[in-house]
VEXDREN-2710 file (C-alpha; in Angstrom, 1 decimal):
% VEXDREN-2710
k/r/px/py/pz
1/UNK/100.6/94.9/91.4
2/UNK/101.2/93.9/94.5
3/UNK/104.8/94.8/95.7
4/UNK/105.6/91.6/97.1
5/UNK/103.4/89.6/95.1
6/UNK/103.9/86.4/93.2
7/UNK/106.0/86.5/89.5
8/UNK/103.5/85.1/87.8
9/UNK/101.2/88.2/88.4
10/UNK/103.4/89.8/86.4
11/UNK/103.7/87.5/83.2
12/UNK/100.1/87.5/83.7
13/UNK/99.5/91.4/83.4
14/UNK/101.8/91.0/80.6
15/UNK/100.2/88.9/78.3
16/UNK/96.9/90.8/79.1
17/UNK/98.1/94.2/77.9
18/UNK/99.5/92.8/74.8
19/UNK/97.1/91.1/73.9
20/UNK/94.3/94.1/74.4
21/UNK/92.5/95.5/71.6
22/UNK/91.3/99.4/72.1
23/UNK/87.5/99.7/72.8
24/UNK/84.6/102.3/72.3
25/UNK/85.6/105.6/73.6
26/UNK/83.6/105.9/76.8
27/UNK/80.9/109.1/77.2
28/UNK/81.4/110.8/80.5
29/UNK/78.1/110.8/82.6
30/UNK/75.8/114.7/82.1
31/UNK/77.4/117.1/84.7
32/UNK/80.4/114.5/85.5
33/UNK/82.6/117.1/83.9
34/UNK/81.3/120.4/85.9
35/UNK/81.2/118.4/89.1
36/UNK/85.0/117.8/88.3
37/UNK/86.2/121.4/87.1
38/UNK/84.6/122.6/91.0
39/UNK/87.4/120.5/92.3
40/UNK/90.4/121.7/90.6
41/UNK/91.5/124.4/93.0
42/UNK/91.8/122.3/95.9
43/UNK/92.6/118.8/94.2
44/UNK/90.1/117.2/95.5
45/UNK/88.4/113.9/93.7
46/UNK/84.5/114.5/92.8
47/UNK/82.6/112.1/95.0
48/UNK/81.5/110.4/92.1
49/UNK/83.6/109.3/89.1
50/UNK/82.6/109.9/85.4
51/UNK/82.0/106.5/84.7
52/UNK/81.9/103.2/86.8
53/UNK/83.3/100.5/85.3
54/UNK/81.1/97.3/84.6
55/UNK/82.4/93.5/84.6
56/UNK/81.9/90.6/83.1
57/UNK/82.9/88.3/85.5
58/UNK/81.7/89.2/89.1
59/UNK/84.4/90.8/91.0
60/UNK/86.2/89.9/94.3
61/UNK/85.6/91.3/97.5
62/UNK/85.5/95.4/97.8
63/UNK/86.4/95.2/94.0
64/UNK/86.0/98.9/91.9
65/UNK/87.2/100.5/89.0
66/UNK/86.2/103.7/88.3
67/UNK/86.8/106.5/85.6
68/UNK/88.0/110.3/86.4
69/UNK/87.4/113.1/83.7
70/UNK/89.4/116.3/85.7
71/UNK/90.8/119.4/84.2
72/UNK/94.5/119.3/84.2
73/UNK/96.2/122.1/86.2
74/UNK/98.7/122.4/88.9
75/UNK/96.8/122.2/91.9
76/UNK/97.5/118.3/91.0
77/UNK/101.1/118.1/90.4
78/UNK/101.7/120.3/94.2
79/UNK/102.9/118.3/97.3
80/UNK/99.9/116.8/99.0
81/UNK/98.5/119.2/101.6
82/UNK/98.7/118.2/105.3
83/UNK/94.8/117.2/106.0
84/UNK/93.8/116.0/108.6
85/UNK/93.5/112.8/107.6
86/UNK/97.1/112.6/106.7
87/UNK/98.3/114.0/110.0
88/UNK/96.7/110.8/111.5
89/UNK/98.2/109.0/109.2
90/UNK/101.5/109.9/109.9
91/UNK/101.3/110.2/113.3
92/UNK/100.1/106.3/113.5
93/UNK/103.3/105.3/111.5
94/UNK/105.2/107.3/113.7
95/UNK/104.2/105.6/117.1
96/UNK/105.4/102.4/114.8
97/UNK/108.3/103.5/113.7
98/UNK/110.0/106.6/114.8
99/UNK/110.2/109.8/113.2
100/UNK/113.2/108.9/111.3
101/UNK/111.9/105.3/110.5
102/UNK/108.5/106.3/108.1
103/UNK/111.3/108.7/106.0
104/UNK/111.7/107.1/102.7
105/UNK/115.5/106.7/102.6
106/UNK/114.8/104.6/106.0
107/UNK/112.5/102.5/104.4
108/UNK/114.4/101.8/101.8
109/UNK/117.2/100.7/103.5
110/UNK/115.5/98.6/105.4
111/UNK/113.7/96.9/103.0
112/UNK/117.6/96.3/100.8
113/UNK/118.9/94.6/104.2
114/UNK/115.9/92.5/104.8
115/UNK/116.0/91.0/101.4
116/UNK/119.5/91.1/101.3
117/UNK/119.1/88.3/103.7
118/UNK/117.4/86.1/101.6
119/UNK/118.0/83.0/99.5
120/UNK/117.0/83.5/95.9
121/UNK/114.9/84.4/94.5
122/UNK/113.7/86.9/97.2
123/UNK/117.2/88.2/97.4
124/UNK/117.1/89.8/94.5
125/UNK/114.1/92.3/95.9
126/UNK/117.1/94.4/97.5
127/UNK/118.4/95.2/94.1
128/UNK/116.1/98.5/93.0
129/UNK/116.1/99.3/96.6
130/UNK/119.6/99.6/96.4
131/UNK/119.1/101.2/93.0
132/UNK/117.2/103.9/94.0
133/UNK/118.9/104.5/97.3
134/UNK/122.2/105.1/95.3
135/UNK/120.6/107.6/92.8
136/UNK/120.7/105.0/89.8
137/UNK/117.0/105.4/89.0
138/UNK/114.1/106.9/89.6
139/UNK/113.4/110.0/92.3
140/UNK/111.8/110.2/95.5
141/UNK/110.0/113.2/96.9
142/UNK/107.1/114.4/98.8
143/UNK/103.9/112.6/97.5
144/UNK/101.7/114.6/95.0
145/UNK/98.0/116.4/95.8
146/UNK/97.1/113.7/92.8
147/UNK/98.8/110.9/94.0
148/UNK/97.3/111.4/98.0
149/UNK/93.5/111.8/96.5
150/UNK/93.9/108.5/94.4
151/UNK/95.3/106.9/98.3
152/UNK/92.8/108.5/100.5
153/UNK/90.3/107.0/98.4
154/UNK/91.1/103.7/98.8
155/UNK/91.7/104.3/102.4
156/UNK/88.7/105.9/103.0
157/UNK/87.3/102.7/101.7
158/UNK/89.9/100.1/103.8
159/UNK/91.8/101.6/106.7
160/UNK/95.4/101.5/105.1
161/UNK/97.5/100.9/108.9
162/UNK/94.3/98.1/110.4
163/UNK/93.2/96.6/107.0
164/UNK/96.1/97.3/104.1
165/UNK/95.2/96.9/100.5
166/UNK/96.1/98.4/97.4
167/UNK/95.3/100.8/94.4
168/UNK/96.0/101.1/91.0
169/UNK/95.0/103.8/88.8
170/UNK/96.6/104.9/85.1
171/UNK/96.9/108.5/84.6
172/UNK/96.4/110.1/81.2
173/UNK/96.7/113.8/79.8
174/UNK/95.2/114.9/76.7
175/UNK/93.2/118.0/75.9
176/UNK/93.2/120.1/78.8
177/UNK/91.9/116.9/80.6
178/UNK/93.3/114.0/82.9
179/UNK/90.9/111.1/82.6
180/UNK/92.2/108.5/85.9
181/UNK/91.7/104.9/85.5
182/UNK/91.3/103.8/89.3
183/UNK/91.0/100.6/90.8
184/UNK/91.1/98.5/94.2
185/UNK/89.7/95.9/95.7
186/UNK/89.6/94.7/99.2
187/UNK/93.5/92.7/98.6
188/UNK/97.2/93.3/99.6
189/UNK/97.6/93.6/95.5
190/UNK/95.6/94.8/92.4
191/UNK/93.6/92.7/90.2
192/UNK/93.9/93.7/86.7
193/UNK/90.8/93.8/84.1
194/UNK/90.5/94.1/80.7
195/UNK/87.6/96.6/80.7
196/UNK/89.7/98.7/82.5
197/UNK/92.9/98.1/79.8
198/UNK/91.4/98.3/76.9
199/UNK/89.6/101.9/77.3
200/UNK/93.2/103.1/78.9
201/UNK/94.4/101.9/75.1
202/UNK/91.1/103.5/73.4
203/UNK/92.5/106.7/75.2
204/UNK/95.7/106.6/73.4
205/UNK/94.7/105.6/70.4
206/UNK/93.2/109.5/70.5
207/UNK/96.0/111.0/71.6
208/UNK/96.1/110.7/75.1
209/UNK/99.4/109.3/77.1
210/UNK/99.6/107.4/79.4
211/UNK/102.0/109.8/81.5
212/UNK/102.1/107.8/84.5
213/UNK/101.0/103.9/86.5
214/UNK/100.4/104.9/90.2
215/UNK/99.9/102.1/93.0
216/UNK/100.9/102.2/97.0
217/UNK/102.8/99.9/99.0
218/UNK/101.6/99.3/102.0
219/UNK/102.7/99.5/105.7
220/UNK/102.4/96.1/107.1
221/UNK/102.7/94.9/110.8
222/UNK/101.9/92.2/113.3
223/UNK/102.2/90.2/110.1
224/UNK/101.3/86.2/110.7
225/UNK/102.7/83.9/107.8
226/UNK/99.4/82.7/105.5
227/UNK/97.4/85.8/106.3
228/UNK/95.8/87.9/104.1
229/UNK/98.9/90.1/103.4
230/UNK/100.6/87.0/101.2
231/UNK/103.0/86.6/104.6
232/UNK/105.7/83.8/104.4
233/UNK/108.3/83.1/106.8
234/UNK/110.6/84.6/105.4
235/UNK/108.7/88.2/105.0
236/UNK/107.0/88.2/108.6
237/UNK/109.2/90.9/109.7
238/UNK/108.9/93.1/106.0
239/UNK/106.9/96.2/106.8
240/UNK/107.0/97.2/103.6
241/UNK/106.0/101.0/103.0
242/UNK/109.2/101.5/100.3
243/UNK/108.9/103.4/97.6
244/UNK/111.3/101.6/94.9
245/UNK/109.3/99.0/92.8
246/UNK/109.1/95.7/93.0
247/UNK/110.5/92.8/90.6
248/UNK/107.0/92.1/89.5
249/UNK/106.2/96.0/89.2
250/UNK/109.4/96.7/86.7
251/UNK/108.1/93.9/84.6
252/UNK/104.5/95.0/84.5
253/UNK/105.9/98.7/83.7
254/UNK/108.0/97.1/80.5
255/UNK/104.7/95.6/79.4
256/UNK/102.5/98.7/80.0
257/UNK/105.3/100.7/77.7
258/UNK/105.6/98.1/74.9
259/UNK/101.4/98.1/74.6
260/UNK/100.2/101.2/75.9
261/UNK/103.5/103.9/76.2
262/UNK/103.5/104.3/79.6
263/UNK/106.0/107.3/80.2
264/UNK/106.2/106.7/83.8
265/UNK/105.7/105.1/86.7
266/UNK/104.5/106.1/90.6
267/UNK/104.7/103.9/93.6
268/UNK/103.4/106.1/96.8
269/UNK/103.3/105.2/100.4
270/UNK/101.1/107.9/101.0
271/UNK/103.9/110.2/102.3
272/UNK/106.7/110.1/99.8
273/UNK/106.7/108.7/96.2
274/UNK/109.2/107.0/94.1
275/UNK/108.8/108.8/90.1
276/UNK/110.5/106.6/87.4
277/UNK/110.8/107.1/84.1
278/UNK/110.3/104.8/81.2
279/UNK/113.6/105.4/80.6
280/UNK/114.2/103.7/84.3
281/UNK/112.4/100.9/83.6
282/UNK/115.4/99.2/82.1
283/UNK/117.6/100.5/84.5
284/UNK/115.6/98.6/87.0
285/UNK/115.4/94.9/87.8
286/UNK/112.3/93.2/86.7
287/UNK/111.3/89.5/87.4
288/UNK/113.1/86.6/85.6
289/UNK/113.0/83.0/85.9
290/UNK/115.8/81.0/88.4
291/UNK/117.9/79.1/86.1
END
């Protein structure tokens, strides 16, 4: 989901979550479940998921989606704690940026005046930032326990400041349980699969929801235009790292509430998150043709 990605990515996901049909309830793997519930109290991932998810096509580079069966509780939902691994993290962005330049407000602004600048239709990539910065959607607080385990994995897996790429995961409550769809792949942007979609749909069908869509944006610097990170141009000097979703994002979240009822929506920079609603997904913009 990329959060300066191409629109078609999102007409794309679109179609592809419409158009899925729900699937054979997966079985969690013998002791998947224990291993999980030792985790709980200090929100910490198992080290191996309930359930790998197969292909049938073969996947891109560093490609993985993987299936979580955790018991809910509120070790989850708590700001992230400040690990080690997060220090480092922060204190890299810092030496980038300034103290006052990783804060989320900071980013945000940034990221409004830099596409501000545009011609259309990159211009109109300033328009949630501006959104969010003037309290018309969505809210933006320290990142989640939840939200930093789903981002530490993928960055334990691609350094997020040296080698940025993205997650996805879909998070789902039912029954005591959160069952987490993750997903990433060695890309600035998520590739979307409809193994992965059509047992997220086999969830609800059972009475799961779909409480929330969580993906990063990344931090990205000494960008070149036609390298890895989808660089043009006009977006060489975008470090990214904002928390407010992009074009492409609001119109995948629309999708994921018509077919699946997503309730909400995450976009983490592994600091601070941006929570929307689905009520703020038509408060947002989303992606439209140019006339």
């Amino acid at each position: 989901m990329g959060g300066y990605s191409m629109p078609m990515r999102a007409l794309a996901l679109t179609a592809l979550l419409l158009g899925s049909a729900a699937c054979r309830t997966p079985r969690p793997e013998a002791g998947a479940a224990a291993r999980a519930d030792l985790s709980v109290a200090t929100c910490e991932l198992p080290s191996s998921p309930a359930e790998l998810i197969p292909l049938a096509e073969a996947p891109i580079p560093g490609e993985l989606h993987e299936r979580f069966d955790l018991p809910d509780g509120p070790a989850w939902w708590a700001p992230a704690p400040e690990d080690a691994e997060r220090q480092r993290y922060r204190e890299a962005l810092v030496a980038r940026l300034g103290a006052g330049g990783v804060e989320a407000r900071a980013l945000l602004a940034r990221s409004r005046e830099q596409f501000a600048a545009q011609a259309l239709p990159l211009r109109r990539e300033a328009e949630n930032n501006a959104r969010v910065l003037e309290g018309g959607a969505g809210t933006v607080g320290p990142t989640s326990c939840l939200e930093w385990r789903l981002f530490q994995r993928q960055a334990r897996r691609f350094p997020m400041l040296e080698h940025p790429t993205e997650f996805s995961a879909y998070v789902l409550r039912g029954q005591g349980r959160l069952h987490v769809y993750f997903s990433g792949a060695d890309r600035a942007g998520a590739k979307l699969r409809s193994e992965v979609t059509e047992r997220v749909a086999a969830e609800v069908a059972r009475g799961f929801v779909l409480v929330a869509h969580a993906h990063n944006h990344n931090f990205m610097f000494d960008r070149v235009p036609g390298d890895r990170l989808w660089t043009t141009p006009e977006t060489v000097n975008v470090v990214g790292g904002g928390v407010a979703p992009s074009l492409t994002d609001v119109q995948a979240y629309r999708g994921m509430h018509e077919a699946l009822g997503l309730q909400g929506a995450w976009v983490t920079n592994g600091l601070e998150t941006g929570r929307y609603t689905a009520g703020d997904f038509t408060r947002l913009s989303a992606w439209e043709p140019v006339p």
